[in-house]
PALO-637379 format. One record per residue (C-alpha): residue number from 1; x, y, z. Coordinates in steps of 0.2 Angstrom, whole numbers, plus 5000, padded with zeros to 4 digits. Layout:
REM residues N
{pos->NUM	px->X	py->Y	pz->Z}
...
END
This chain:
REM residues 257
{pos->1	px->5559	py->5512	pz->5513}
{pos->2	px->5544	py->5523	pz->5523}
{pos->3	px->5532	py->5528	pz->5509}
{pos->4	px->5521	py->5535	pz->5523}
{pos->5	px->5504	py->5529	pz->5518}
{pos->6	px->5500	py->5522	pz->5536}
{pos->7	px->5480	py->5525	pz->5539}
{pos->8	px->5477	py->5529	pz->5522}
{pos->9	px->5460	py->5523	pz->5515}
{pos->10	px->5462	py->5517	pz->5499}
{pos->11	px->5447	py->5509	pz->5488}
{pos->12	px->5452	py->5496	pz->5476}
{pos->13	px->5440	py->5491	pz->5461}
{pos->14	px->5442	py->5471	pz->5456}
{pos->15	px->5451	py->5471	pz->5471}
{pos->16	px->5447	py->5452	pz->5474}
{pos->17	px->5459	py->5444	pz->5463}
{pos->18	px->5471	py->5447	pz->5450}
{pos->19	px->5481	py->5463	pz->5449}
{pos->20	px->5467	py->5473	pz->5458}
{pos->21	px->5470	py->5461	pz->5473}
{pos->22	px->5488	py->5461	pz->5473}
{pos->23	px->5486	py->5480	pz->5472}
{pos->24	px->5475	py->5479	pz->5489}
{pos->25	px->5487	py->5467	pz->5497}
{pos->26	px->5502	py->5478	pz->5492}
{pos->27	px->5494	py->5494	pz->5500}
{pos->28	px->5489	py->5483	pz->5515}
{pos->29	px->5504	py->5481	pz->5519}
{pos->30	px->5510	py->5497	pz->5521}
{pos->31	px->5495	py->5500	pz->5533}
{pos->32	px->5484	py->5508	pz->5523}
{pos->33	px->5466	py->5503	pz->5527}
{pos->34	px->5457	py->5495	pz->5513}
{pos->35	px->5441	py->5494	pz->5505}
{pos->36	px->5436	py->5481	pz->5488}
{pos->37	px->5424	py->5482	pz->5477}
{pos->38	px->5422	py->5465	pz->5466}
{pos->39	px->5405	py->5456	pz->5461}
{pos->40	px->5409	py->5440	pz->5468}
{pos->41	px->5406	py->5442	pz->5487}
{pos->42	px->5414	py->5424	pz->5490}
{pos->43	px->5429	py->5429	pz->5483}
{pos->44	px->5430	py->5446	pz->5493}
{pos->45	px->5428	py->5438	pz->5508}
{pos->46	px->5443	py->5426	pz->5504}
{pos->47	px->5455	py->5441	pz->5499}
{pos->48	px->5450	py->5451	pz->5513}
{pos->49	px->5458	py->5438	pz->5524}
{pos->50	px->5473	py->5439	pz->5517}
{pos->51	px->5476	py->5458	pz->5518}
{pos->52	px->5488	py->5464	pz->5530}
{pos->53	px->5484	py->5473	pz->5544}
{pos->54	px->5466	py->5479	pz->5553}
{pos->55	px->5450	py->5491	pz->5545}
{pos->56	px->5448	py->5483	pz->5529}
{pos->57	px->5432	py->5480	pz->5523}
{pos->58	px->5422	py->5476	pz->5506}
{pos->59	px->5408	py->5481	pz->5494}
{pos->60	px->5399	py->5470	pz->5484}
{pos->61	px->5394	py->5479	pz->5468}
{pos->62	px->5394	py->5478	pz->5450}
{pos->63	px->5398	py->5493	pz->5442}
{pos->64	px->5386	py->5491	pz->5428}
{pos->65	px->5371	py->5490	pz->5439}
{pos->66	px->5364	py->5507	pz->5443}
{pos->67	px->5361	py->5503	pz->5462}
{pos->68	px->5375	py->5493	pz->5466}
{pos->69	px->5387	py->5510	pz->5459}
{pos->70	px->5374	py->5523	pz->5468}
{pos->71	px->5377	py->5510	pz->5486}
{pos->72	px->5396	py->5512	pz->5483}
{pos->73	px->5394	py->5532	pz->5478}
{pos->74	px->5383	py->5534	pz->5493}
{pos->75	px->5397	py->5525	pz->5504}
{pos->76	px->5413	py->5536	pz->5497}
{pos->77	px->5403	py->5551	pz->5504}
{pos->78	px->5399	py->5545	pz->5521}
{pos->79	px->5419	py->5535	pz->5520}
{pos->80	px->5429	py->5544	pz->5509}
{pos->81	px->5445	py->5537	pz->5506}
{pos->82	px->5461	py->5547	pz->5497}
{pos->83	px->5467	py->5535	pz->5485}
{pos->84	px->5456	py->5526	pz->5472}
{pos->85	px->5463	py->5510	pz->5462}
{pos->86	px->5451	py->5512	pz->5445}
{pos->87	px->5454	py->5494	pz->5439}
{pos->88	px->5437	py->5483	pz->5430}
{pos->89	px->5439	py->5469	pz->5418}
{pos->90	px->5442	py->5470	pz->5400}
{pos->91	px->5427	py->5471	pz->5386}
{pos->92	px->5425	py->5456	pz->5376}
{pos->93	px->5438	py->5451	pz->5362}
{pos->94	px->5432	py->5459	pz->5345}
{pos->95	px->5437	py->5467	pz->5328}
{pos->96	px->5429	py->5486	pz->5331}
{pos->97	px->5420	py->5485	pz->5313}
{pos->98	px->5408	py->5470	pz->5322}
{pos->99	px->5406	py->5478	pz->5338}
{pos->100	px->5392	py->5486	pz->5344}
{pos->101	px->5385	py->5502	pz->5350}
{pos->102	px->5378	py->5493	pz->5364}
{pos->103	px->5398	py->5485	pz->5368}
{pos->104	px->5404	py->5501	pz->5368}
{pos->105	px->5391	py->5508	pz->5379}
{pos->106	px->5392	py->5495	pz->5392}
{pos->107	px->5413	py->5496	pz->5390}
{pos->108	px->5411	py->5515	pz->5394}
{pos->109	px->5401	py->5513	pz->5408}
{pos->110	px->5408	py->5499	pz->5419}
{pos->111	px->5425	py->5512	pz->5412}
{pos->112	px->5424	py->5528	pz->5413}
{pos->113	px->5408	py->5534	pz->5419}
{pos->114	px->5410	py->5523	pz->5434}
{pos->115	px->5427	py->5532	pz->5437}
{pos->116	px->5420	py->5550	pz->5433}
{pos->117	px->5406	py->5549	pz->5447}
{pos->118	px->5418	py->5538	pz->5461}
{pos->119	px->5430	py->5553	pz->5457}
{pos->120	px->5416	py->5568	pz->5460}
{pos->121	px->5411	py->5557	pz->5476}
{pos->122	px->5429	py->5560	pz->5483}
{pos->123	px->5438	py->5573	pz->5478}
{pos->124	px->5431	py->5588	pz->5490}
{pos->125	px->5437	py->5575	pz->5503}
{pos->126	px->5453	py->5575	pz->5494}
{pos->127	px->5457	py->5593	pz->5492}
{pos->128	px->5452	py->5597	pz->5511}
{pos->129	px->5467	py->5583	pz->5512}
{pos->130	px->5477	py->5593	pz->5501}
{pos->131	px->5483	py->5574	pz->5495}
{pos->132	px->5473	py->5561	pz->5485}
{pos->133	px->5477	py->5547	pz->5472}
{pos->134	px->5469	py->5542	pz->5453}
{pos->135	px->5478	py->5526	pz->5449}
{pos->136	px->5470	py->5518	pz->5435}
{pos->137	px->5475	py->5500	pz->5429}
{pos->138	px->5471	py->5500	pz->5411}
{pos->139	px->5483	py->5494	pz->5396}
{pos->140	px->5497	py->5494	pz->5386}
{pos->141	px->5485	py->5498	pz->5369}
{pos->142	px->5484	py->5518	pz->5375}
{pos->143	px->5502	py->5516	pz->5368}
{pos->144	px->5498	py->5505	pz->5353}
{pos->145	px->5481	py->5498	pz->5350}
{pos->146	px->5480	py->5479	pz->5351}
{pos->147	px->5473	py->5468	pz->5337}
{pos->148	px->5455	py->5461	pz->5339}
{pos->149	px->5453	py->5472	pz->5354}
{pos->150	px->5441	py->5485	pz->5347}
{pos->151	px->5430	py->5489	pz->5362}
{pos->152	px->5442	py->5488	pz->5373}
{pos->153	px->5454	py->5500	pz->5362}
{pos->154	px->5443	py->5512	pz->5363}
{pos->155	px->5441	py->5512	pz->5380}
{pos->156	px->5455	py->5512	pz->5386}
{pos->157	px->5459	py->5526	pz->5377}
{pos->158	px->5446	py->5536	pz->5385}
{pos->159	px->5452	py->5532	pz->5401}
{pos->160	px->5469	py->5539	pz->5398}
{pos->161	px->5461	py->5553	pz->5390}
{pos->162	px->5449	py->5559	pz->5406}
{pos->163	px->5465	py->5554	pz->5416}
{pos->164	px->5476	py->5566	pz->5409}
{pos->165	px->5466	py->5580	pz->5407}
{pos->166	px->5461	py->5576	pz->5427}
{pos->167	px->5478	py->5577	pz->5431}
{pos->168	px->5478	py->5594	pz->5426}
{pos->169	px->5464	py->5601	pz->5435}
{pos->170	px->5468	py->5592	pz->5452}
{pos->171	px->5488	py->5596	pz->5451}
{pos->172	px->5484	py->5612	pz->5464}
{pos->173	px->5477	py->5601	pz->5477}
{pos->174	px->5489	py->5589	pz->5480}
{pos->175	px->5483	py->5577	pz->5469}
{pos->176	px->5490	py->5564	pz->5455}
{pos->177	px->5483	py->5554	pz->5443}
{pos->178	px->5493	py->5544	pz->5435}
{pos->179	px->5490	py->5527	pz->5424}
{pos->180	px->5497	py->5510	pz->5425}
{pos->181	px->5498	py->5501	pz->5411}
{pos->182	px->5500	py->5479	pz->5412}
{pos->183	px->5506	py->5469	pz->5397}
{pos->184	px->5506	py->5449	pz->5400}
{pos->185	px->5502	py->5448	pz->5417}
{pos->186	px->5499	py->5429	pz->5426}
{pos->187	px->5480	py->5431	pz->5429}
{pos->188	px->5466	py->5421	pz->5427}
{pos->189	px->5460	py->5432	pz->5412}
{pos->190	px->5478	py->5429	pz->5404}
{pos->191	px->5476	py->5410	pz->5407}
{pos->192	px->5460	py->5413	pz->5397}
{pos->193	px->5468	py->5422	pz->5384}
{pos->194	px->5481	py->5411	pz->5379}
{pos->195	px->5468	py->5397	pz->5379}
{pos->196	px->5458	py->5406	pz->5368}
{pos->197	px->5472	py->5409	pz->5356}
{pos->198	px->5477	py->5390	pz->5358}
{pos->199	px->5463	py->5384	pz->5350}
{pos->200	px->5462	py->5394	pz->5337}
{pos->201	px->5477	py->5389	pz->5331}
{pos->202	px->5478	py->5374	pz->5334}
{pos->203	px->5491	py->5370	pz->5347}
{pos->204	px->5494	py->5365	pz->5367}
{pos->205	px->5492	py->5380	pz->5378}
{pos->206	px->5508	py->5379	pz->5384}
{pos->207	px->5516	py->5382	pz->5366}
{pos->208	px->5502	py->5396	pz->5365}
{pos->209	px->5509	py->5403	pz->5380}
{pos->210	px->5529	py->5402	pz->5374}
{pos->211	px->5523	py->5408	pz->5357}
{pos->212	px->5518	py->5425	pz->5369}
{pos->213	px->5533	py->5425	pz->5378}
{pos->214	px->5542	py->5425	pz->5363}
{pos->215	px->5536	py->5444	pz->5357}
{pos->216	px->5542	py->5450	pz->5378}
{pos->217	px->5560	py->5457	pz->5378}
{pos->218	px->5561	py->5451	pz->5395}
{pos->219	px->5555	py->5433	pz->5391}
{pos->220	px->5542	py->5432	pz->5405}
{pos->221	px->5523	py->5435	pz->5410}
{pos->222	px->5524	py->5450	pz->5425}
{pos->223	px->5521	py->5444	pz->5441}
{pos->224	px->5504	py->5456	pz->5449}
{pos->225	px->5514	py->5459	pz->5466}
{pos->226	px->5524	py->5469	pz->5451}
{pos->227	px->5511	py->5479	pz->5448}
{pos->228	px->5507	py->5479	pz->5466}
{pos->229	px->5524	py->5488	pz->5467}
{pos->230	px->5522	py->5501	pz->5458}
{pos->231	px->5505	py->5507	pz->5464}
{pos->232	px->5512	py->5507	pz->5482}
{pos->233	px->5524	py->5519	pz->5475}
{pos->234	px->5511	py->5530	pz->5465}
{pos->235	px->5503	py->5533	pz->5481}
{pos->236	px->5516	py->5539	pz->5492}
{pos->237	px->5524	py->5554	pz->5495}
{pos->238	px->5538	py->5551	pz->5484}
{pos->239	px->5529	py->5550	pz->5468}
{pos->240	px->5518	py->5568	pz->5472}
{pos->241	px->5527	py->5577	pz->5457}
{pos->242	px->5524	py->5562	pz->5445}
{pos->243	px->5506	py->5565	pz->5438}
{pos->244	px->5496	py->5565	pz->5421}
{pos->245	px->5508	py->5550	pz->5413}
{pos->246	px->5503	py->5531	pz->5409}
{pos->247	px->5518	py->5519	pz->5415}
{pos->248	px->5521	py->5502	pz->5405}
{pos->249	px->5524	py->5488	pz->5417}
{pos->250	px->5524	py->5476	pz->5400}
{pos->251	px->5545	py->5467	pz->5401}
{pos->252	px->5548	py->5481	pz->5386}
{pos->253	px->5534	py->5474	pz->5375}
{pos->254	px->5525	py->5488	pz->5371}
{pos->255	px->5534	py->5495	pz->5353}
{pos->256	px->5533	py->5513	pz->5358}
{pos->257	px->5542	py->5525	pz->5366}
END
């Protein structure tokens, strides 16, 4: 299948490893030129050797440090790109009556403020376009809020928020905005997750692991090429009157409809 997306330029937040890498590598692919934006420069360099393809290039940045975002603004203007991958790491594990206000600051910066201003830096270059794409990689708690995660909860659920309501003001232009949403998905930060949950229980990592599985219809962790997948497909063509939703890629887990 052509999803026509040749000579795109797409930028790819945490596109170094993980699902935001898979995400790059995916797009890649299907010869859209790629830039990614991670803080660790070493393993920028490494995933950008693996992409597929020629033009691709790489931001070192943190997007809670105020100069490292205004470099990356300041590049968007002078490169715009038509398809932004809005994917950070998740804020800290916590009940939300412990956490605080400084958590949710810092979780609603590195979130959704950093998404707000990448968004103003590109979309006149998207509406002259008439085509651009918002996919943002958030979580399956916008559908049901997941225990212990207070920060993140809450953040998360911004995102979807801002997106929908963006969605709506962009439609005109040829421009989506849609969410993807990862249940159990084998990363790193998943590895950490489940030994986390291991020792505070008090058994192997593997059984942690099974345990998880367990509560997934499918019985598996998703794979982030799956993830990869579907962001491909929210980019084309073929998905331009799919906007303003948030898409569970979870093996059923999430208990909503």
């Amino acid at each position: 299948m052509d999803f026509n997306l040749k000579n795109k330029q797409a930028l790819v937040c945490g596109g170094s490893k993980g699902i935001g890498g898979a995400i790059a590598k995916a797009l890649a692919e299907e010869g859209v030129k790629v830039i990614i934006v991670s803080r660790n420069e070493q393993e920028l360099k490494e995933h950008l050797g693996t992409l597929s393809g020629e033009g691709h290039s790489y931001i070192q940045a943190d997007l809670l440090d105020k100069s490292d975002l205004e470099k990356l603004l300041f590049h968007l203007k002078e490169n715009p790109v038509e398809i932004v991958i809005n994917n950070t790491g998740g804020p800290a594990p916590g009940t939300i009556t412990e956490s605080t206000i400084e958590s949710f600051q810092a979780a609603l910066d590195m979130h959704l403020f950093a998404s707000h201003r990448i968004m103003q830096a590109v979309l006149p270059y998207m509406k002259s376009k008439n085509y651009g794409r918002f996919i943002n990689v958030i979580s399956t708690s916008v559908k049901i809020p997941i225990s212990g995660l207070g920060v993140s909860n809450t953040t998360r659920g911004a995102m979807a928020s801002w997106a929908k309501t963006l969605s709506n003001e962009v439609a005109s232009y040829g421009i989506t905005v849609n969410n993807i949403l990862p249940g159990a998905v084998s990363t790193t930060r998943l590895d950490a997750i489940i030994e986390n949950s291991a020792k505070k229980k008090g058994v192997t990592p593997e059984e942690s692991a099974e345990a998880m599985k367990q509560t997934i219809p499918a019985g598996r962790f998703g794979l982030p090429e799956e993830l990869g997948n579907l962001a491909v497909f929210l980019a084309s063509d073929k998905a331009a009157y799919i906007t303003g939703v948030s898409i569970p890629v979870d093996g059923g887990r999430t208990g909503s409809l």
